[in-house]
C-alpha positions in Angstrom: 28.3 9.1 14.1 26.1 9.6 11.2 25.4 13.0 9.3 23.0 15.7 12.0 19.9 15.8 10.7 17.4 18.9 9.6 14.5 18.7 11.6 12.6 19.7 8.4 13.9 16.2 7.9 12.5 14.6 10.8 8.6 16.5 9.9 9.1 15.1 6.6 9.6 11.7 7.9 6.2 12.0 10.2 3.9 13.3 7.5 5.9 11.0 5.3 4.8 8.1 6.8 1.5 9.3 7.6 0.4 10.0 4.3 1.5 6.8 2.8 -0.8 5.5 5.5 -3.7 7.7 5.3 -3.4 6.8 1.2 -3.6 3.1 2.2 -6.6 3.6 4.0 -8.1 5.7 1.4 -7.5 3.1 -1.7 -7.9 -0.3 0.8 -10.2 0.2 3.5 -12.3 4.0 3.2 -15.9 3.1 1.8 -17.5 6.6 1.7 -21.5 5.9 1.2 -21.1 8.9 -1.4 -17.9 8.3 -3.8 -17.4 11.8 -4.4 -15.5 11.6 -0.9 -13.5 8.7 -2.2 -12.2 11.5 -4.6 -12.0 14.3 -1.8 -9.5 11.9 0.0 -7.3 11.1 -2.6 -6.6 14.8 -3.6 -5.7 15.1 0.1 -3.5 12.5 0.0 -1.9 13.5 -3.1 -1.2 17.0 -2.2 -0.1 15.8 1.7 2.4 13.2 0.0 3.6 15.6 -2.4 4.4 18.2 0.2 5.7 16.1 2.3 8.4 15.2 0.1 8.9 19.0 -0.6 9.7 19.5 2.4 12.9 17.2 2.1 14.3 20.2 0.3 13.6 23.1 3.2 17.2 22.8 4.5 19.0 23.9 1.2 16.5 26.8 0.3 17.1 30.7 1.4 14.7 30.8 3.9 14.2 26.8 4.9 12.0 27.7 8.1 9.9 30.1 6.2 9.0 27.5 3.6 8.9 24.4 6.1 5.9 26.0 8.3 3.8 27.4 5.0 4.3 23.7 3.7 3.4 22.1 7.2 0.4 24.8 7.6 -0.6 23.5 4.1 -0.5 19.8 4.6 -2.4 20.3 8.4 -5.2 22.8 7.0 -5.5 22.2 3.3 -4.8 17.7 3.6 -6.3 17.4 7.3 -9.5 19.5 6.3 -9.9 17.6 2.9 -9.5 14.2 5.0 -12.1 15.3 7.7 -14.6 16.2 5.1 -14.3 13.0 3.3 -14.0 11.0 6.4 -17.5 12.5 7.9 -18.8 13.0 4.2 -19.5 16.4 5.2 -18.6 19.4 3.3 -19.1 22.4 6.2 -15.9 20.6 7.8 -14.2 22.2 4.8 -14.1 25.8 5.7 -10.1 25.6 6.7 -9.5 23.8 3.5 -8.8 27.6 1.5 -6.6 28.5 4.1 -3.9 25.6 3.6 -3.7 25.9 -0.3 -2.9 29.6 -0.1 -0.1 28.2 2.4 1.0 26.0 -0.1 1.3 29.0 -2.7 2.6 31.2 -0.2 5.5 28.2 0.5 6.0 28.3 -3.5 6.0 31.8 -3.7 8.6 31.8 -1.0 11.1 30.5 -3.1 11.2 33.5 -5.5 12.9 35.4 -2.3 
């Protein structure tokens, strides 16, 4: 049988495959009337794909589950908020949006322990 499997792994995987969707959509088929939200979705897609492949990395760190949920809080609030907003072209949809990049520096702080 093959090698067990962190499920930091498997949440990778999921929000791996997501954002390469959600950035399809974004560059092929999103046509925000205001192109300022084109903009607002590709920094969520960015940082969601960029985390998500961080997150390949929780099961060697100190403190793997510590870092996995900042880094899934991050791509939910921060990635999920920015998408939202873009997607309804409405900023007060952005109010969580704070929230997930301090989770993303809290996640990146957490390696220093």
């Amino acid at each position: 049988m093959g090698k067990k499997f962190s499920i930091w792994h498997r949440v990778a995987a999921v929000f791996g495959a997501a954002g390469v969707g959600l950035g399809a959509y974004g560059a092929h088929v999103f046509k925000p009337q205001n192109p300022i939200y084109k903009e607002v979705w590709q920094t969520a897609s960015l940082y969601h794909l960029v985390h998500s492949a961080a997150l390949l990395a929780s099961p060697v760190m100190k403190h793997p589950n510590i870092f996995g949920v900042l880094v899934t809080a991050g791509i939910i609030t921060f990635s999920g908020t920015s998408y939202t907003v873009a997607y309804l072209e409405d900023r007060k949809y952005g109010f969580l949006a704070p929230l997930g990049g301090l989770s993303f520096v809290a996640a990146w702080g957490s390696l220093l322990f």
